[in-house]
Each structure stands twice: as C-alpha cells, then as structure tokens.
C-alpha positions in Angstrom: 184.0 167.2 61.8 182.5 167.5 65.2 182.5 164.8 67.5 182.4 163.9 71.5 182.7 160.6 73.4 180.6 159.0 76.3 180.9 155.8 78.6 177.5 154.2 77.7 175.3 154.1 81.4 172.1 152.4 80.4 171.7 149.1 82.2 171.0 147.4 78.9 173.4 149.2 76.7 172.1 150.5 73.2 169.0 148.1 73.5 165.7 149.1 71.1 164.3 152.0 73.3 167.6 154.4 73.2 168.4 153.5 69.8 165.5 155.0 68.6 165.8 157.6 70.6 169.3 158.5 69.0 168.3 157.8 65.7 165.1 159.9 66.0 167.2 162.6 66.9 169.8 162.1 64.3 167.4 162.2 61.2 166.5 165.7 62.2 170.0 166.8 61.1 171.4 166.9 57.1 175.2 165.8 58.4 176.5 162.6 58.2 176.9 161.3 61.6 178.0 158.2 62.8 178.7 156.1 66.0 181.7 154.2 66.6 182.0 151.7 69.6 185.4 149.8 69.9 186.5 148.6 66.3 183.0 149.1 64.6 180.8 151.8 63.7 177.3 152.3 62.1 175.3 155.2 60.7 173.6 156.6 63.6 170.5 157.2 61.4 170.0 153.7 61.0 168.5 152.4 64.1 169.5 148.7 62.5 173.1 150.1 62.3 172.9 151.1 66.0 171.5 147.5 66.9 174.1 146.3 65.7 176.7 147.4 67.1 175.2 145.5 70.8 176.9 148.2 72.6 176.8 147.3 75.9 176.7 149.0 79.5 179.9 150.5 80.4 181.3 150.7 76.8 182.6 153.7 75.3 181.3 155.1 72.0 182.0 158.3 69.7 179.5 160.1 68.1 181.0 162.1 65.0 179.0 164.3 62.8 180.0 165.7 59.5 178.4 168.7 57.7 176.6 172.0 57.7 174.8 171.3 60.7 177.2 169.4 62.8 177.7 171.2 65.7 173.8 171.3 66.3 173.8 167.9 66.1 176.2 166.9 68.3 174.8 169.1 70.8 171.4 168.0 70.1 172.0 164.0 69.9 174.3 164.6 73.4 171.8 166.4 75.0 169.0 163.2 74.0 171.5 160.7 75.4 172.0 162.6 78.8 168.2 163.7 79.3 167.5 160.1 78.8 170.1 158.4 80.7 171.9 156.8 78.1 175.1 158.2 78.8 
C-alpha cells in the first residue's frame, strides 16, 4: 500500500470540477485506491463516492492506493491535485 496525505486548498473543497478530475485520473490505474477525509472514506474512482464525502477547504485527506500499479498512481493522482490547485 502506497499512500500520501494533503491539506485540501481549493476554495470550494472537493466540489464537482476537482472530483472529476481525481477520479479521471484514478480510473487510468488497475489498484484499488481510495480517499479518506476525517472518519470516512470513498473509492476515489467513484466520482459519487468523492461527492460525498463534502470535503471541504482546509480539510485533510489521504489518498491510498493498493496494487501493481500503486506507486504510479499515487504519483500520478498527486501530481493532478497539485497541477490543478486542489491541494
């Protein structure tokens, strides 16, 4: 398992437009990843599991992947959120 955590910096928190950019870039990878904010956590492939979650600006999630690929996708999926100001 590979996994990093980031302090959430999008004004609107995990609103629709960077959750489908995460769970674009998720579904490129075979692992199981998942995001975790606080208590709950969803499958970041789902972007109606990310929705859910209403993380909001300032909060602190984890994004762990499990698999073959995992390392790639952790870089990848951290790489999304920074180039798009999400974290």
């Amino acid at each position: 398992m590979t996994s990093f955590t980031a302090k959430v910096i999008d004004p609107v928190g995990l609103h629709a437009r960077p959750a489908s950019v995460l769970t674009k870039e998720a579904s490129k990878y075979a692992s199981e990843i998942k995001i975790k904010c606080g208590d709950k956590e969803g499958n970041l492939k789902s972007i109606m599991n990310v929705m859910a979650l209403a993380v909001k600006t300032g909060a602190e999630i984890t994004i762990e992947a499990n698999g073959e690929d995992e390392s790639a996708a952790i870089e990848a999926i951290e790489k999304a959120m920074k180039d798009n100001s999400i974290i």
